[in-house]
N, C-alpha and C positions, 0 to 999 in steps of 0.2 A: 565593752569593746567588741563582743562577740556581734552582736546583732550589729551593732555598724553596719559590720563586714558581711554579714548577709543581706542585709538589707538593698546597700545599693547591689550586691551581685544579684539579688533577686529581679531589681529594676530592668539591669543591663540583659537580662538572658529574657524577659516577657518583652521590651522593650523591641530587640533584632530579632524578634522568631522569624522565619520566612515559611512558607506554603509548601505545606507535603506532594510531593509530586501525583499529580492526578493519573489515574490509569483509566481508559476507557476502552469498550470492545465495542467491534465493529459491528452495524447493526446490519444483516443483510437485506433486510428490506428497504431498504435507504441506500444502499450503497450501489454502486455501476462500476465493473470497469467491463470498457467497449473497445474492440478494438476494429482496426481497418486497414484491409489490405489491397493492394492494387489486383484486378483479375483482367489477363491476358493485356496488359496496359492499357487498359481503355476506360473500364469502370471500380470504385469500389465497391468494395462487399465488406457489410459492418456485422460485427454479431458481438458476444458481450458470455462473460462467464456469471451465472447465476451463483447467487448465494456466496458473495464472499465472506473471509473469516479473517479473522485478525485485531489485534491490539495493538493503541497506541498512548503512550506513556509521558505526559508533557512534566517536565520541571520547569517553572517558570524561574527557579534560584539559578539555575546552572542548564540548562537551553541544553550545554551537551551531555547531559547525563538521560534526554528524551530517548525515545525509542519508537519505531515504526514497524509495525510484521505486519503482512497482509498476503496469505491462504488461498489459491482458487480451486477447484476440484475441474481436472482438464475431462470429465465424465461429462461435466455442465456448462458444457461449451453450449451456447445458443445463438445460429442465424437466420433459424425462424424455418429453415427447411432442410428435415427431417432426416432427406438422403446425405445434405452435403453435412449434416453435425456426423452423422453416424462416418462419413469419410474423415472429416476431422478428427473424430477419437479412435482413427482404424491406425496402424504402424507406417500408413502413408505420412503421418503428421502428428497430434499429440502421443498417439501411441498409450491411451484413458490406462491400458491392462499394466504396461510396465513405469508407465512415469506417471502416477494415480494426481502428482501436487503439482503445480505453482508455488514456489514461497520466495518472499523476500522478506529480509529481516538485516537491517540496520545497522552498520558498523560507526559510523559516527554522524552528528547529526550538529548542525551551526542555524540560530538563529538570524533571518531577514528580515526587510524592511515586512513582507508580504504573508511571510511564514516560518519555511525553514528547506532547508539544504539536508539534503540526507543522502549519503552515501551508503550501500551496502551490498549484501550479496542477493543475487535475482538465482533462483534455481530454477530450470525451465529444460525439460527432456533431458532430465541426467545432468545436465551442465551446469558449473556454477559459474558466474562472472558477477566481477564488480559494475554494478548502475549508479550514478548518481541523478537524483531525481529533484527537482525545483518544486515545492510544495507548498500551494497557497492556502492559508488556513481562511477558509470560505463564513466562515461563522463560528458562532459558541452559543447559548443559551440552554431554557428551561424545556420540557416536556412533563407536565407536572411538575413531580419531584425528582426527574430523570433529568442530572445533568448531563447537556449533549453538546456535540460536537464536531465540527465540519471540514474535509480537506480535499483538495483534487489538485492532479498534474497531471500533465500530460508528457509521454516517453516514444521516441522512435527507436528503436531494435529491428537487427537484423537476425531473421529466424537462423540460419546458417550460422551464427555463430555461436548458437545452442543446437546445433547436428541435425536442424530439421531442412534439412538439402531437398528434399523430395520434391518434385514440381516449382523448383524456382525457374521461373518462364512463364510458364502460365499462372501460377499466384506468384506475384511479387517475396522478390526477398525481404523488401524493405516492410516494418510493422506500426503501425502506430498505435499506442494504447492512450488511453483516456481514462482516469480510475478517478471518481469520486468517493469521499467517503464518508458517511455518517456514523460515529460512533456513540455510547453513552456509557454515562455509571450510574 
């Protein structure tokens, strides 16, 4: 009688396994985010934070038990010229000495037709606010043996409601980011 009753519980439990949730970190050579601001409303001015960091955590069983962080170092702001980074990380604007991160990290997260929905907290000069952000998952495959994997959205923010008031006039309030990302395990 014993074995029976292991037997089919043994079926039933190899039979519904489902897939361990994958974790992957973000590769910064692969990855962008860029962003673009209006200057004196006439042209943009695009530049991009080097070397993001960050992990993202897919449960294909349970979608909301995923997770998205992604790290920028506002030291590695880049728009290509020299004076206006070093004014960027001066306390006119990121302020690199007192606010060193970028982070956002994910308070809940809903599977879409395209990717996925992900709300969370964006920390950006001290300030923390809820973003919700539309995330297309751009791809998945192999690199060798390096499972990899692909996401980008795009996000407008207003710098001022992260306390970066300084020069709103002549650079726009309004911000748009663009983050692509490549991750792997």
């Amino acid at each position: 009688m014993r074995i029976r009753f292991i037997l089919p519980l043994f079926l039933i439990t190899t039979t519904f396994s489902f897939a361990a949730p994958a974790t992957y970190k973000v590769d910064p050579a692969h990855s962008f985010v860029i962003f673009r601001i209006k200057h004196m409303d006439v042209g943009h001015v695009y530049g991009r934070f080097n070397e993001p960091m960050g992990e993202v955590t897919i449960d294909d069983a349970d979608p909301t038990k995923s997770t998205f962080s992604l790290e920028l170092q506002t030291q590695k702001v880049d728009t290509g010229i020299q004076k206006r980074d070093d004014h960027l990380r001066s306390p006119d604007f990121f302020n690199a000495k007192q606010f060193p991160t970028i982070k956002f990290a994910s308070t809940a997260v809903k599977k879409t037709d395209k990717g996925y929905e992900v709300t969370g907290d964006l920390t950006l000069h001290g300030v923390t606010k809820p973003v919700t952000l539309n995330i297309e998952q751009t791809g998945q495959g192999a690199m060798g043996p390096r499972q990899i994997i692909g996401f980008e959205t795009t996000v407008d923010l207003k710098r001022s409601d992260f306390g970066m008031k300084n020069m709103v006039g002549p650079a726009a309030d309004d911000v748009r980011l663009i983050i692509s990302l490549e991750a792997g395990k």
